[in-house]
C-alpha positions in Angstrom: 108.0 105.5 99.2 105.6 102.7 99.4 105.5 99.8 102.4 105.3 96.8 102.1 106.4 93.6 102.7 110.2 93.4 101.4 110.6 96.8 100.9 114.4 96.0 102.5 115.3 96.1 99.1 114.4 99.7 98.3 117.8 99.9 101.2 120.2 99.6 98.4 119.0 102.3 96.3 121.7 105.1 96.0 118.7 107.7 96.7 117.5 106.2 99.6 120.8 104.9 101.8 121.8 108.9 100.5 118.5 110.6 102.4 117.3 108.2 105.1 117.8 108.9 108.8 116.9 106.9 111.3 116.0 108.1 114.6 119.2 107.0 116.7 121.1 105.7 114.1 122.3 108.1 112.2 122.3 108.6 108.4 122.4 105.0 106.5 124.8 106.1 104.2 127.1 105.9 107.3 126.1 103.0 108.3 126.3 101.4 105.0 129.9 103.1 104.2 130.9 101.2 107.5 130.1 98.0 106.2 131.6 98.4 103.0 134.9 99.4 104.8 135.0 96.2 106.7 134.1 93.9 104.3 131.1 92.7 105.4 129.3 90.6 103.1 125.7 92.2 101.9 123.1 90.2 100.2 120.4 91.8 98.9 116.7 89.9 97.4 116.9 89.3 93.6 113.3 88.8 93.8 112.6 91.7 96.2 115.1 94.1 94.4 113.7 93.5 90.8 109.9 94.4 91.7 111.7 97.8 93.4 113.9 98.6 90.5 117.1 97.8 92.7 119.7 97.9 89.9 123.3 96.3 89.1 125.1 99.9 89.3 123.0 99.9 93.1 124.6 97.1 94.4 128.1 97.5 93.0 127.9 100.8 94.9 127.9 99.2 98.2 129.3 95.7 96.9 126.6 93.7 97.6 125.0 90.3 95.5 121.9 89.9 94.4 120.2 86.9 96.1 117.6 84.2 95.7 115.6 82.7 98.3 117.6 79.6 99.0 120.9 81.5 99.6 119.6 83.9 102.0 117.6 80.2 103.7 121.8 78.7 103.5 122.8 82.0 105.1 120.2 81.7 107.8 121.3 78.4 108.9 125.2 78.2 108.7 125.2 81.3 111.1 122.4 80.3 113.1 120.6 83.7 112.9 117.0 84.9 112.3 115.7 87.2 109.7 113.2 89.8 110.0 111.7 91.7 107.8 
């Protein structure tokens, strides 16, 4: 898998939250399943996720959005939180 800049996206691939481990923290797809289960709302790059062939069946998978720049900018400010990545 390549890296690069914005290669967050590849996360909501089905073959990639299914086979990566980190060391730590587990299996993603745990991780991920926890999320799901609470509700948390996941965003993911529309920009990002396009270039990386992040599809609509990927997303619905872990019910996330596909996102534009200003969203995830409005997301950043009304919860006062920094983004890395």
């Amino acid at each position: 898998m390549p890296t690069r800049r914005s290669d967050g996206a590849y996360l909501a691939k089905a073959e990639v939250v299914d086979n990566l481990r980190g060391l730590g923290t587990g299996q993603l797809d745990d991780s991920m399943n926890a999320l799901v289960q609470a509700g948390v709302p996941i965003y993911v790059s529309g920009m990002s996720a396009k270039g990386r062939g992040v599809t609509d069946g990927d997303l619905e998978r872990l019910g996330a959005t596909f996102a534009m720049p200003a969203k995830l900018v409005d997301l950043t400010f009304e919860n006062e939180r920094v983004l890395v990545y």
